[in-house]
Rosetta silent file (secondary structure, phi, psi, omega in degrees, C-alpha in Angstrom):
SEQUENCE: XXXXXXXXXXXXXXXXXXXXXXXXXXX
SCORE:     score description
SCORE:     0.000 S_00000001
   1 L     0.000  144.501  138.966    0.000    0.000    0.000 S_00000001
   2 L     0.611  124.296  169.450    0.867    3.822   -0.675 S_00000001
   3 L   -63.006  139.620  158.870    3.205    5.313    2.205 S_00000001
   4 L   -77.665  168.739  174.350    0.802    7.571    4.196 S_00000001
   5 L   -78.433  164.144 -161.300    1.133   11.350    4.561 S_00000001
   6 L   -83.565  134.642  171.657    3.139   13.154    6.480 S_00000001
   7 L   -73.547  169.344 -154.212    1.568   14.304    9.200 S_00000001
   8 L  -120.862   98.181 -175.462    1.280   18.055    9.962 S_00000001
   9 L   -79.407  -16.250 -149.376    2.964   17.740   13.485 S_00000001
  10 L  -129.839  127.899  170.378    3.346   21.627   13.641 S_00000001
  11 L  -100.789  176.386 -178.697   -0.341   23.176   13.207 S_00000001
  12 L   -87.633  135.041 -173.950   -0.776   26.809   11.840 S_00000001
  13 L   -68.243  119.128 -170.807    0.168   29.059   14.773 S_00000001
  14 L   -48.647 -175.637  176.002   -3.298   30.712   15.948 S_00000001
  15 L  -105.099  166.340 -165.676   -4.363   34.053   14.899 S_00000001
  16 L   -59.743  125.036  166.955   -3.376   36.829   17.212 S_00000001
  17 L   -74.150  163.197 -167.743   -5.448   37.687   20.187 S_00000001
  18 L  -124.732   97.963 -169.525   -6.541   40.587   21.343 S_00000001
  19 L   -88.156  -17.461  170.058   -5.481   41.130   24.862 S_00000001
  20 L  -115.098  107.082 -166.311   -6.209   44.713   25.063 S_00000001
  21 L   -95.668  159.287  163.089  -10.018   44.835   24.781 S_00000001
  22 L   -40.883  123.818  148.123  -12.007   47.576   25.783 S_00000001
  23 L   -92.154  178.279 -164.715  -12.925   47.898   29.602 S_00000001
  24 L   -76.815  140.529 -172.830  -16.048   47.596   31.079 S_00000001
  25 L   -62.710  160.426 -152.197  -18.097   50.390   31.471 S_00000001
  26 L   -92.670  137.696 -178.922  -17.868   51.549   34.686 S_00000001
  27 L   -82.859    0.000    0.000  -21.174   50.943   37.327 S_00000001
């Protein structure tokens, strides 16, 4: 049988987060 495929050991690197969100409105 056909050699299988190479596995993708390294996944695509997320997309960037957004750590500085809006704060919360104030009570």
């Amino acid at each position: 049988s056909p050699p299988p495929p190479p596995y993708v050991y390294k996944s695509p690197p997320p997309p960037p987060y957004v750590y500085s969100s809006p704060p919360p409105p104030p009570y």
